[in-house]
KOLVEXBA-133246 format. One record per residue (C-alpha): residue in one letter; x, y, z. Coordinates in steps of 0.02 Angstrom, whole numbers. Example, Ala and Ser with C-alpha at 12.3 -4.5 7.8 and 13.67 -1.06 7.14 Angstrom:
! residues 2
{r->a&c1->615&c2->-225&c3->390}
{r->s&c1->684&c2->-53&c3->357}
This chain:
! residues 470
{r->x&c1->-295&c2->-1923&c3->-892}
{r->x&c1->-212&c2->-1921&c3->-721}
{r->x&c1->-227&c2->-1786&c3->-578}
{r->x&c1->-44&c2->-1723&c3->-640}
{r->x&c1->-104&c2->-1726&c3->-828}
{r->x&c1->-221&c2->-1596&c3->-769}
{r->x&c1->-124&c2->-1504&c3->-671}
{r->x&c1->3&c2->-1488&c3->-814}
{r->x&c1->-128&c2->-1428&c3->-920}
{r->x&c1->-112&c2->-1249&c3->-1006}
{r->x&c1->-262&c2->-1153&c3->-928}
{r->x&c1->-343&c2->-1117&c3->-1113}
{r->x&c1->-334&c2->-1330&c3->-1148}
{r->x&c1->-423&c2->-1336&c3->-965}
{r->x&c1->-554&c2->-1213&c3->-1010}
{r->x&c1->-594&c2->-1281&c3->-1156}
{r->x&c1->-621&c2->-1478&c3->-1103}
{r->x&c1->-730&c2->-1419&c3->-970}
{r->x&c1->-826&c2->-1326&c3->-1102}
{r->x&c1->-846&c2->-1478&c3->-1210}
{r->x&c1->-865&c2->-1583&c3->-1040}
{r->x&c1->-742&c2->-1666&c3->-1091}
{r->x&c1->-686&c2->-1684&c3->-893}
{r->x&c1->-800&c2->-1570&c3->-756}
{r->x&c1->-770&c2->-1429&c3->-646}
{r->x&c1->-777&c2->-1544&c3->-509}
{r->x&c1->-628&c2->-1676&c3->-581}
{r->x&c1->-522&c2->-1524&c3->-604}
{r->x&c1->-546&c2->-1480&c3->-436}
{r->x&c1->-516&c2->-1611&c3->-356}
{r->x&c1->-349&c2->-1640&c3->-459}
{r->x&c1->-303&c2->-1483&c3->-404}
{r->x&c1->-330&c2->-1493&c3->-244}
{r->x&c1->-256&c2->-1665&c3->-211}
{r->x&c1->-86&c2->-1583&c3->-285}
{r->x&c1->-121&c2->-1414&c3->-171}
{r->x&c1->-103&c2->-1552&c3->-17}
{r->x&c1->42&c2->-1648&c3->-71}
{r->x&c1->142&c2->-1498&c3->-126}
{r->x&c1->84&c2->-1361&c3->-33}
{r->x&c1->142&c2->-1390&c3->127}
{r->x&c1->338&c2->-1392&c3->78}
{r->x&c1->324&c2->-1226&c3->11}
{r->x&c1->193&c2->-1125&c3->93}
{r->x&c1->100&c2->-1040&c3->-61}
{r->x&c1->-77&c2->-1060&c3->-20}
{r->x&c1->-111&c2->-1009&c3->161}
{r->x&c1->-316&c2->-1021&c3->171}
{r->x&c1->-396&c2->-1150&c3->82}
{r->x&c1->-572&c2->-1171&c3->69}
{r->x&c1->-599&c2->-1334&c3->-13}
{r->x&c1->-806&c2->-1354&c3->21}
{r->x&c1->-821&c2->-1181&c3->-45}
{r->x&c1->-738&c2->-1219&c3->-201}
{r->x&c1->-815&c2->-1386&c3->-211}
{r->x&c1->-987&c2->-1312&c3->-205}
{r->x&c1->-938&c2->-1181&c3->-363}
{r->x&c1->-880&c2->-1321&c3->-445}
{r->x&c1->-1020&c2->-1403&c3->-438}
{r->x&c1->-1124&c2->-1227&c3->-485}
{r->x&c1->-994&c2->-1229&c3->-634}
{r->x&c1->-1037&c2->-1419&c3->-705}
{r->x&c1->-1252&c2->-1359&c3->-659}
{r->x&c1->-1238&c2->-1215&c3->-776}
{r->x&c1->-1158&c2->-1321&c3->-922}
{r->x&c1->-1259&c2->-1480&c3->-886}
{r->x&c1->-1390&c2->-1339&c3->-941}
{r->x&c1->-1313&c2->-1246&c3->-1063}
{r->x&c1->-1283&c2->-1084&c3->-976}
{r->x&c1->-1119&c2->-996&c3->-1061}
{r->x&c1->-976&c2->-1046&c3->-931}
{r->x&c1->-880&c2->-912&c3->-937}
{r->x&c1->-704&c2->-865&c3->-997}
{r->x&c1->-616&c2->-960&c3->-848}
{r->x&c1->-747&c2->-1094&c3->-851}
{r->x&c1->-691&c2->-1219&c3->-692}
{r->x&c1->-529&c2->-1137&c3->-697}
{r->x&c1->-464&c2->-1152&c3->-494}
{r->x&c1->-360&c2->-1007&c3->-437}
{r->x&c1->-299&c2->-929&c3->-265}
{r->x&c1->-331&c2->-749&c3->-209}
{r->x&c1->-181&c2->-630&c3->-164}
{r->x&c1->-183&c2->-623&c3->32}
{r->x&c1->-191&c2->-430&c3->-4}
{r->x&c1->-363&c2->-456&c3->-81}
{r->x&c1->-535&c2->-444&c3->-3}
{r->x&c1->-628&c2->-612&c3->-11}
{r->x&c1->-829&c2->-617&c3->55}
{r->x&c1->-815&c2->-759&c3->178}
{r->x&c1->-637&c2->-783&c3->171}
{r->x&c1->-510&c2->-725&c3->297}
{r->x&c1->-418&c2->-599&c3->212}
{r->x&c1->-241&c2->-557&c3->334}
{r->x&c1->-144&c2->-434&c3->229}
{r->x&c1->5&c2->-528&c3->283}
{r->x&c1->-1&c2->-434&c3->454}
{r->x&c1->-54&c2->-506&c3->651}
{r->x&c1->-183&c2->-345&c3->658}
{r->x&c1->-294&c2->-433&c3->521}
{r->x&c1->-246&c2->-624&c3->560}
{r->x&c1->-445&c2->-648&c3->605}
{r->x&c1->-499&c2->-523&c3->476}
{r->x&c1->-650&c2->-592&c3->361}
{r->x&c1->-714&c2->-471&c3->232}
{r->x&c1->-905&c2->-453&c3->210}
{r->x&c1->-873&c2->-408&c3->22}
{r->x&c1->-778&c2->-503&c3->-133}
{r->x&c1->-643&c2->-366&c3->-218}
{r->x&c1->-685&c2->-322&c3->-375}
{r->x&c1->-542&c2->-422&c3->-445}
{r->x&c1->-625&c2->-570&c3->-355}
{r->x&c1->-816&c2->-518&c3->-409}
{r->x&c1->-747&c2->-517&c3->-593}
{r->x&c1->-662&c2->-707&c3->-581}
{r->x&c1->-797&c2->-797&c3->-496}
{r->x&c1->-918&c2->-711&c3->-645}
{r->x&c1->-810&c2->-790&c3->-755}
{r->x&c1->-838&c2->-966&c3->-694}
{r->x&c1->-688&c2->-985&c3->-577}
{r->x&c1->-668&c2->-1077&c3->-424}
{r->x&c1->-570&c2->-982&c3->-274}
{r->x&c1->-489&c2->-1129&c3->-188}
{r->x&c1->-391&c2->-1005&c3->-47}
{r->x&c1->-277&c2->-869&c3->-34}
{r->x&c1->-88&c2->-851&c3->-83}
{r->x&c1->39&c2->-791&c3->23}
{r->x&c1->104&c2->-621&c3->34}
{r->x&c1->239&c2->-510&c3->141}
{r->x&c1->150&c2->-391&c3->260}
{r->x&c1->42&c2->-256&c3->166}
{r->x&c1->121&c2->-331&c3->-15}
{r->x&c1->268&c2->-247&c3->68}
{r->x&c1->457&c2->-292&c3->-2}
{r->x&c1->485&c2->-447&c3->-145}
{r->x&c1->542&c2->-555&c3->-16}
{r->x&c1->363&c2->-668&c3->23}
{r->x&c1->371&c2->-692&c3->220}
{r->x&c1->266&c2->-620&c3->370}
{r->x&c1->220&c2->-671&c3->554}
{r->x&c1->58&c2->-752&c3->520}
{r->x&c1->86&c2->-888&c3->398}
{r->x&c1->290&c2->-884&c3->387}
{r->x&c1->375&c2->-904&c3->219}
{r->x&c1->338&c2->-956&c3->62}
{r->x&c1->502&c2->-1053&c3->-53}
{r->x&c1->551&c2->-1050&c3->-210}
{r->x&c1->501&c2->-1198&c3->-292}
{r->x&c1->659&c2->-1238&c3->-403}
{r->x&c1->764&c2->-1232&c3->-221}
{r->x&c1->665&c2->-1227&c3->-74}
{r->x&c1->825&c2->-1137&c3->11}
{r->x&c1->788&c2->-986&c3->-71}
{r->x&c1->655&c2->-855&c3->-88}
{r->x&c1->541&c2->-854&c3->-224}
{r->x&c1->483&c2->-670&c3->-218}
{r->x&c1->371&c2->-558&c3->-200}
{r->x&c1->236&c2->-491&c3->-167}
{r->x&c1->151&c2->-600&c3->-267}
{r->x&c1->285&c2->-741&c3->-194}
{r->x&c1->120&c2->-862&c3->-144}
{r->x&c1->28&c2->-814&c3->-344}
{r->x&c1->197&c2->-892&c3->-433}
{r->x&c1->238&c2->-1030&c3->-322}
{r->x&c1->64&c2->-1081&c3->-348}
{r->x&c1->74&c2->-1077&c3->-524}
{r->x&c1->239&c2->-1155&c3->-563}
{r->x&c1->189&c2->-1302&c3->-462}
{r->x&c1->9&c2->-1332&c3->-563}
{r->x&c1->-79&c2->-1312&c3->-384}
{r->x&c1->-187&c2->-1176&c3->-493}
{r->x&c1->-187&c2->-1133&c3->-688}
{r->x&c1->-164&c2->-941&c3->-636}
{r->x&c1->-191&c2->-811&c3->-499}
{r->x&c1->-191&c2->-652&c3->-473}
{r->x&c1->-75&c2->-531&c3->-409}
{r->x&c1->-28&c2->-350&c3->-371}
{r->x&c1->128&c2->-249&c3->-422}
{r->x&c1->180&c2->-69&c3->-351}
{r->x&c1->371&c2->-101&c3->-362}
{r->x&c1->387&c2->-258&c3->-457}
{r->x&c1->266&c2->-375&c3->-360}
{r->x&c1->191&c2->-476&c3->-523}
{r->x&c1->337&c2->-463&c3->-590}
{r->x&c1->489&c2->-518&c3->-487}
{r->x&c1->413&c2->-676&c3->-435}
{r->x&c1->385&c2->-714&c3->-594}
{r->x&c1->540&c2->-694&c3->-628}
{r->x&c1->605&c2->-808&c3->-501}
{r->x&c1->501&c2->-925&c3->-521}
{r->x&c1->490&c2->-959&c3->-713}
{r->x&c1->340&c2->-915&c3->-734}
{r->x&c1->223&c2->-786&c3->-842}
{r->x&c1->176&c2->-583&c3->-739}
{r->x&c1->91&c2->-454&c3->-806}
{r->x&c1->101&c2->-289&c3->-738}
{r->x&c1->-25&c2->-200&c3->-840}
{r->x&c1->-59&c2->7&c3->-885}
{r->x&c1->-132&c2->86&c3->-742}
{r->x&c1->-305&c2->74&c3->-745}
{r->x&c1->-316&c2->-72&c3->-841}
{r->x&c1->-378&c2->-192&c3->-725}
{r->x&c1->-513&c2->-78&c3->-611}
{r->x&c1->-470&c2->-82&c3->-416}
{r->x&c1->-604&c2->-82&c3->-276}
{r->x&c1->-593&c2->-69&c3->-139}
{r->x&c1->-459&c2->86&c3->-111}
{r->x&c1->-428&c2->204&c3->17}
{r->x&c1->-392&c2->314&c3->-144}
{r->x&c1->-458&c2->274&c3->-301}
{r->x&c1->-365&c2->402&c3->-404}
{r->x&c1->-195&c2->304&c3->-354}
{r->x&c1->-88&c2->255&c3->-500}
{r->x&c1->75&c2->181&c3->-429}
{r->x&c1->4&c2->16&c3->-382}
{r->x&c1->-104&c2->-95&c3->-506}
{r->x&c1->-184&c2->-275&c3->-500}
{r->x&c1->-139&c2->-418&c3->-657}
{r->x&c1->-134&c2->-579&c3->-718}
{r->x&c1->6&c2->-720&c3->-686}
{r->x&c1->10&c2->-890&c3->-786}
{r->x&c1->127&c2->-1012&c3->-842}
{r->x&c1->107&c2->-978&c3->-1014}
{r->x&c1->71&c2->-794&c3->-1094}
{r->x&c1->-88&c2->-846&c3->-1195}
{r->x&c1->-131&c2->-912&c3->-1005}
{r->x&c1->-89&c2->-744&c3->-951}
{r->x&c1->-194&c2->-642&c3->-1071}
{r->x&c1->-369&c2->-760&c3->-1033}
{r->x&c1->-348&c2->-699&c3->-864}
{r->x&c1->-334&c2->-513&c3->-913}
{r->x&c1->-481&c2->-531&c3->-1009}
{r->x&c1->-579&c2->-572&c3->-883}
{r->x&c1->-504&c2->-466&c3->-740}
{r->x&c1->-504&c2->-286&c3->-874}
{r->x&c1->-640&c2->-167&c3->-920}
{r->x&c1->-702&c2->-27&c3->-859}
{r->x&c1->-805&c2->-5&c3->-693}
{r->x&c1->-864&c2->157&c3->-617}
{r->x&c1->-797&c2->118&c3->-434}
{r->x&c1->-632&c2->150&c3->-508}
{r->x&c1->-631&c2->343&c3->-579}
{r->x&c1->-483&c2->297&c3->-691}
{r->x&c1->-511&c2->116&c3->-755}
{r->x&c1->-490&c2->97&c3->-947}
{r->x&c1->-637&c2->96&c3->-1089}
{r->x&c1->-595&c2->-44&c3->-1180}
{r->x&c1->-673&c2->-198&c3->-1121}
{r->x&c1->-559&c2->-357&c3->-1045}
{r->x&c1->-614&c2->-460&c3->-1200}
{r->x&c1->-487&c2->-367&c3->-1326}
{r->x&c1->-359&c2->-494&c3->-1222}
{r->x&c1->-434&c2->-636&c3->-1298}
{r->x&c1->-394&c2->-627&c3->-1483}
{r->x&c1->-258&c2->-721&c3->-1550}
{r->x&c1->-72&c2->-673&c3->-1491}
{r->x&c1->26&c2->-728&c3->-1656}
{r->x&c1->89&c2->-587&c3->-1753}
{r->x&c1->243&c2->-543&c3->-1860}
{r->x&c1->393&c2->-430&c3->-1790}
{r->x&c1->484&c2->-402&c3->-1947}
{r->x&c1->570&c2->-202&c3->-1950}
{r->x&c1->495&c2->-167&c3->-1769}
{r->x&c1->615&c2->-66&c3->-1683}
{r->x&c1->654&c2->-124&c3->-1486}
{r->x&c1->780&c2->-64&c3->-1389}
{r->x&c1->888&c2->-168&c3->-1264}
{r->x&c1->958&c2->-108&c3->-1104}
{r->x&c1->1075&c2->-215&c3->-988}
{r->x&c1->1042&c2->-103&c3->-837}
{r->x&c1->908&c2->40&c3->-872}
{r->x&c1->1031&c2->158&c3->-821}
{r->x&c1->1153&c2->108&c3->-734}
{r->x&c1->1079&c2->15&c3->-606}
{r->x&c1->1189&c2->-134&c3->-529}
{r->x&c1->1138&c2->-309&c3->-603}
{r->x&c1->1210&c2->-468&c3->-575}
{r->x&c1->1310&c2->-538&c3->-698}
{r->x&c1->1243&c2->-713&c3->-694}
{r->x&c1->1085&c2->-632&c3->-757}
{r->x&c1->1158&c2->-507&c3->-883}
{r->x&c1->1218&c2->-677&c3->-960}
{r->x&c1->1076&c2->-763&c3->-972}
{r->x&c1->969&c2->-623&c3->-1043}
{r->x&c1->1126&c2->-586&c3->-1180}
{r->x&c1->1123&c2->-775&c3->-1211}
{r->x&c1->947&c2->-718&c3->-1299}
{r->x&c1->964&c2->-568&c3->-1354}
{r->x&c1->979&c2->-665&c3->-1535}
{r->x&c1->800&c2->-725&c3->-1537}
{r->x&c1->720&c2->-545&c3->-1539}
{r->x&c1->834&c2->-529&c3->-1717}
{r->x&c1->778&c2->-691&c3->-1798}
{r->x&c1->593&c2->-643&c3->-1742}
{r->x&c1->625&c2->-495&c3->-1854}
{r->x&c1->657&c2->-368&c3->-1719}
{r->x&c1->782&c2->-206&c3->-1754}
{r->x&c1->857&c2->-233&c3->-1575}
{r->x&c1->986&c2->-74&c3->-1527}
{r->x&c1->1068&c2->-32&c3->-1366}
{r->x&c1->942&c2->100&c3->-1289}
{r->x&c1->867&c2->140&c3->-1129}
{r->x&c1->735&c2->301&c3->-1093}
{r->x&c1->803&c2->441&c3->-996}
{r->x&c1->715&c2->377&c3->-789}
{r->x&c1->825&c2->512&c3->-715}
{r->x&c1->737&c2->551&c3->-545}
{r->x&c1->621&c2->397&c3->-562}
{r->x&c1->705&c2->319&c3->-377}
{r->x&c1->670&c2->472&c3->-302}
{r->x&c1->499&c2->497&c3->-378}
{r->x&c1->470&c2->315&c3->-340}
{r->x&c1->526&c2->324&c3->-165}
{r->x&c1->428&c2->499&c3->-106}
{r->x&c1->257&c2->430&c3->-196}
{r->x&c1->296&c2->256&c3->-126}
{r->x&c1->299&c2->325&c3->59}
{r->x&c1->175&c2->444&c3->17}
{r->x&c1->52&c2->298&c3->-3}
{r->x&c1->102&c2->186&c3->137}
{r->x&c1->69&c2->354&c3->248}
{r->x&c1->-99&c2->365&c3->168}
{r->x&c1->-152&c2->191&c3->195}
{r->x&c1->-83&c2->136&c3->366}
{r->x&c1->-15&c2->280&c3->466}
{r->x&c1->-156&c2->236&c3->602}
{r->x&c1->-114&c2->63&c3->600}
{r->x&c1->52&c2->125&c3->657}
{r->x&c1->0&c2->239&c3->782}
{r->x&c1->-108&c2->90&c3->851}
{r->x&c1->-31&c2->-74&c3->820}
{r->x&c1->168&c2->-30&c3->809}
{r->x&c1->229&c2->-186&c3->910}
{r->x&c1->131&c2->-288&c3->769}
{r->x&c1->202&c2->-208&c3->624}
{r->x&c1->373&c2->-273&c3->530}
{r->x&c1->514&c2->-150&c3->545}
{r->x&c1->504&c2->-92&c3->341}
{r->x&c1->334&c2->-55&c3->341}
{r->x&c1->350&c2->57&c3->498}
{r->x&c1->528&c2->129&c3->406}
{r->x&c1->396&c2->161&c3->253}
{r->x&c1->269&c2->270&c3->335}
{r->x&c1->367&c2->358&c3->443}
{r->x&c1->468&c2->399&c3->273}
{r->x&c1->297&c2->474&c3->213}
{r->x&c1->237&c2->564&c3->355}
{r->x&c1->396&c2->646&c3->354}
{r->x&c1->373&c2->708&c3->184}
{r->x&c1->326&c2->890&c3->153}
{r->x&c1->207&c2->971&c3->18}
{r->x&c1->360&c2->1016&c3->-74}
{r->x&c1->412&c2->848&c3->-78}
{r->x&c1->270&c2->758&c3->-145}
{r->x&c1->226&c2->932&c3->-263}
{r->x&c1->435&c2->897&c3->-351}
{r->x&c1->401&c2->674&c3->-349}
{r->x&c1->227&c2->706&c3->-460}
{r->x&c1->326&c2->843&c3->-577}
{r->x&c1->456&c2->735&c3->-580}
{r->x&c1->348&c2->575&c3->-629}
{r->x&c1->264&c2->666&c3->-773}
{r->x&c1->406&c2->740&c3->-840}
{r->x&c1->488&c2->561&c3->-814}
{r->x&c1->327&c2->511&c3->-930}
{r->x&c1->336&c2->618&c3->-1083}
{r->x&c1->553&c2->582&c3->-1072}
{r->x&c1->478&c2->364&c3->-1099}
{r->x&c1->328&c2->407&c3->-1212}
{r->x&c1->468&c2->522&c3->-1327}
{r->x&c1->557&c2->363&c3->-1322}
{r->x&c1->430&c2->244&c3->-1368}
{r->x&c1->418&c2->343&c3->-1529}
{r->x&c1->575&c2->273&c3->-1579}
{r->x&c1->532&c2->103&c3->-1520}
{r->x&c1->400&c2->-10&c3->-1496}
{r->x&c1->460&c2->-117&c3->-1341}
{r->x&c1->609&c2->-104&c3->-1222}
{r->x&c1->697&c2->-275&c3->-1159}
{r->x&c1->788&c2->-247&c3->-990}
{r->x&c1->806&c2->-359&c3->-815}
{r->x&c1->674&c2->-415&c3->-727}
{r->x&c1->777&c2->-446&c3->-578}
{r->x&c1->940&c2->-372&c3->-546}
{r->x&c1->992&c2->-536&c3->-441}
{r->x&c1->955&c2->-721&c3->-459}
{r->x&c1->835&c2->-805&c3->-291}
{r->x&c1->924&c2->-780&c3->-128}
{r->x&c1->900&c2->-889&c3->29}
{r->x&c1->761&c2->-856&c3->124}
{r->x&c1->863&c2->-790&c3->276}
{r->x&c1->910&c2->-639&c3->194}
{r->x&c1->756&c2->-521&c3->181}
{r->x&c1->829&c2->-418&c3->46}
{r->x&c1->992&c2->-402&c3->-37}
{r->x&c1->1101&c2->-246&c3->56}
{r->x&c1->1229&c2->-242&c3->-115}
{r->x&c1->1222&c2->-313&c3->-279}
{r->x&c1->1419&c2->-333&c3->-367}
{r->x&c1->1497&c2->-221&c3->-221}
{r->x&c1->1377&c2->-105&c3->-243}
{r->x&c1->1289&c2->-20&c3->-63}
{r->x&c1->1109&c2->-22&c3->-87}
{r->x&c1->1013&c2->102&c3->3}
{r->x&c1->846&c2->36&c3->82}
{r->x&c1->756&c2->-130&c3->57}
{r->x&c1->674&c2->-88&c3->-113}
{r->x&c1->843&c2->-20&c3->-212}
{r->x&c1->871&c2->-201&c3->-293}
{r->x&c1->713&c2->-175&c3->-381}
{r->x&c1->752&c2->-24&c3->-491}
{r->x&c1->744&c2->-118&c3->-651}
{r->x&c1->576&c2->-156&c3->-612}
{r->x&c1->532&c2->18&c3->-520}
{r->x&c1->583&c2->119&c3->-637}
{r->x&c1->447&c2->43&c3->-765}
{r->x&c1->310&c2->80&c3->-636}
{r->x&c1->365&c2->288&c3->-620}
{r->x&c1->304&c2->268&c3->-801}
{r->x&c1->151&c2->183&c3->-811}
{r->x&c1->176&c2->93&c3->-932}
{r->x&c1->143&c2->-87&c3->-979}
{r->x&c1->267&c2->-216&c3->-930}
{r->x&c1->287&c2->-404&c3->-908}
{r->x&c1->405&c2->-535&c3->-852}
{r->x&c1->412&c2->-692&c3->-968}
{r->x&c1->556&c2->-846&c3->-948}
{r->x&c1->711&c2->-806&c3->-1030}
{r->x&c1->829&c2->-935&c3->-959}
{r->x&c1->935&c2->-1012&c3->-826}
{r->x&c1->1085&c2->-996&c3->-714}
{r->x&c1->1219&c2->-1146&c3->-725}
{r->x&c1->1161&c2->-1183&c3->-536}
{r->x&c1->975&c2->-1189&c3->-608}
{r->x&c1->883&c2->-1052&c3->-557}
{r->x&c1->751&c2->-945&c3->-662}
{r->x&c1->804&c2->-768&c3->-750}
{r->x&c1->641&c2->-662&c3->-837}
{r->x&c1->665&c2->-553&c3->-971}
{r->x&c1->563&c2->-372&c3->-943}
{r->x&c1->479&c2->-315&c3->-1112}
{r->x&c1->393&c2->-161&c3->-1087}
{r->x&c1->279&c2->-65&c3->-1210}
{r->x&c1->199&c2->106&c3->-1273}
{r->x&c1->59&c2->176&c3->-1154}
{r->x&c1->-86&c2->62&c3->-1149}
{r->x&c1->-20&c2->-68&c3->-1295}
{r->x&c1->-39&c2->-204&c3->-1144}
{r->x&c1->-108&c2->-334&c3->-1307}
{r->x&c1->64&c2->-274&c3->-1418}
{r->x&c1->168&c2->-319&c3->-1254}
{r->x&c1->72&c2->-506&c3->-1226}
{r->x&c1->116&c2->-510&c3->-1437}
{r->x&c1->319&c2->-497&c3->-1408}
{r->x&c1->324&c2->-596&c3->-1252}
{r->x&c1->218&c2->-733&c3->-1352}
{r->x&c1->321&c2->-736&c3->-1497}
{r->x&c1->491&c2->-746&c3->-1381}
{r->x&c1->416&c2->-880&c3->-1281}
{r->x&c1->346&c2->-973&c3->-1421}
{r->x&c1->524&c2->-964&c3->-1486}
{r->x&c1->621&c2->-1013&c3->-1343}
{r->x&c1->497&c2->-1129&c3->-1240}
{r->x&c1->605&c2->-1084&c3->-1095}
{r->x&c1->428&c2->-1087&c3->-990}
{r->x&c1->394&c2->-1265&c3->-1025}
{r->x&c1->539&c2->-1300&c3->-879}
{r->x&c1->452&c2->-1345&c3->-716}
{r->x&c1->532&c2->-1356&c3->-549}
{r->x&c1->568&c2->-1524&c3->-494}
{r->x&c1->461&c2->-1633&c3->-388}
């Protein structure tokens, strides 16, 4: 088997011949490294890579199976580390020149939870500054591309996580999403993001652990991919107050299951927010498949009145929280949309944040009401196809003014006001050959039911096999 056989590779085939030693921890490495330097540098996805350190787990990886010590559920599996995530050892930037020399004395949690699981950290994937915007760019490492048109962004936050992935330079990675930032990269990049129910997936370290807009998740190529890394990266811990019972290996039972007479409803816009038409046309063009899985599909959306605002007030809010001193201290090193974002927050009044969290909970029992009716809810990912990496964010969408730089991701947005589970899965492409996700989003906490639709459509439609071209 050749170094782009393995590469190729679903993640669950690649745990399992390392389990049967079939190939070692230290072949897959090495194949996976040898594609990180040939196709890395073109696109700028992995910006720290740490090649003896992942050589050495490797080789901790083939010890403990040479003696029959359980490998774990991601058993030799390389991955790369959000930029946004603490790594012992590692220099950990956040995107942003304050923290270009920064080098965490402690793993994440996230990153405690992979290694345990037999994984080998190879580096860390690009990010915009502080996970800030879905456009992947920032003035340490520069800007990541989209790998099915180098021209044109790939996404974000998680831009460096997807590119990654698409390109077989690692099986999966992790990611984060506040806005959409497992999620719209995902989309644009054909490729497999998870943003799971808050609290699903513990976070530490936090400046404040009872947050619930942003959460950390899985991305893959394939959704079975997907749902092995949940199960390793879920389960409660007691560093974060509000992390889930139910322990990360529920995610590894079997995905098939029958949709006959389950209700879903399908929305074109969530509301009436602007979407290109190139993508409504690709998501119609599969609207059919949810039908012949069985699926009752009707035109529906909940009622998200007030989630922008909500969103937007909570959203500042946080950024106020976490780097207001940064500002007052490092302004000249700071991109102009993060300082736009905190100054938004500490401009906010107690009124203001007291009317966004009524507003969110009310904007929760309006979805949960909803999901009585119906099981999942297909919308946009994305509310535009990739755009070139000049532009740092789309100012109108079909002659429509957008607002700020976060107003083309209200599709995705919208989803997080709820807290509910929601993931991005391959639905098709443009005529010029660019990637367009389909959003399936589920009742509070049924993360498994949502990996169980977006398995069955993808098994279906095998739109995900598609890989960029080399």
């Amino acid at each position: 088997m050749t170094d782009s056989d393995l590469c190729s590779l679903d993640a669950t085939e690649l745990v399992r011949l390392v389990r049967t030693r079939a190939i070692s921890a230290t072949e897959l490495l090495a194949a996976h490294l040898a594609r990180i330097e040939r196709v890395n540098p073109a696109l700028n996805a992995i910006v720290t890579c740490v090649p003896e350190l992942a050589r050495e787990a490797a080789r901790r990886v083939d010890q403990a199976l040479a003696r029959g010590d359980p490998p774990g559920l991601l058993a030799g599996l390389p991955t790369a580390v959000k930029d946004l995530v603490p790594t012992a050892g590692v220099r950990t930037t956040f995107g942003s020149l304050v923290y270009r020399d920064n080098v965490p004395a402690e793993d994440a949690l996230i990153v405690e939870r992979m290694k345990a699981a037999g994984a080998i950290i190879v580096g860390k994937t690009n990010s915009p500054e502080f996970g800030a915007g879905s456009q992947t760019f920032n003035s340490v490492f520069g800007t990541t591309r989209n790998p099915y048109d180098p021209a044109l962004t790939c996404g974000g936050s998680s831009g460096g996580a997807a590119v990654a992935v698409a390109c077989g330079m690692v099986p999966v990675a992790d990611g984060s999403d506040l806005g959409a930032s497992l999620r719209n990269p995902a989309s644009f990049c054909n490729v497999v993001g998870l943003r799971p129910s808050v609290g699903r997936v513990p976070i530490w370290p936090t400046p404040n652990a009872w947050a619930s807009l942003s959460v950390f998740g899985p991305m893959a190529r394939t959704v079975s991919d997907t749902a092995l890394l949940l199960a390793a990266l879920a389960g409660p811990d007691s560093r974060s107050p509000i992390s889930l019972s139910e322990p990360g290996e529920i995610f590894a039972r079997p995905l098939e299951r029958g949709f006959k007479g389950i209700r879903v409803a399908w929305s074109r816009d969530l509301g009436g927010a602007p979407v290109d038409p190139v993508v409504t046309q690709v998501l119609e063009s599969q609207r059919h498949v949810f039908v012949e899985l069985g699926c009752v599909v009707e035109e529906n959306e909940p009622d998200l009145s007030g989630a922008t605002e909500a969103f937007h007030v909570l959203r500042a809010h946080q950024f106020a929280q976490r780097y207001a001193p940064l500002l007052e201290a490092h302004r000249d090193k700071i991109k102009p949309t993060v300082v736009w974002n905190v100054e938004a927050g500490l401009r906010l009044t107690q009124q203001d944040i007291a009317r966004a969290e009524m507003q969110r909970t009310e904007i929760y029992h309006r979805a949960r009401q909803f999901f009585e009716r119906y099981e999942f809810l297909l919308c946009p990912v994305t509310q535009v196809l990739p755009f070139p990496i000049e532009i740092e964010y789309p100012t109108e969408i079909g002659g429509v003014k957008l607002a700020n730089y976060i107003e083309w991701l209200r599709t995705c947005y919208a989803i997080t006001v709820t807290g509910h589970p929601a993931i991005s899965v391959p639905c098709g492409f443009s005529d010029s050959g660019l990637p367009v996700g389909i959003q399936i989003a589920g009742r509070a906490r049924d993360d498994f039911g949502v990996l169980q639709l977006a398995y069955a459509f993808e098994q279906a439609t095998q739109v995900g096999r598609r890989r960029p071209p080399e």
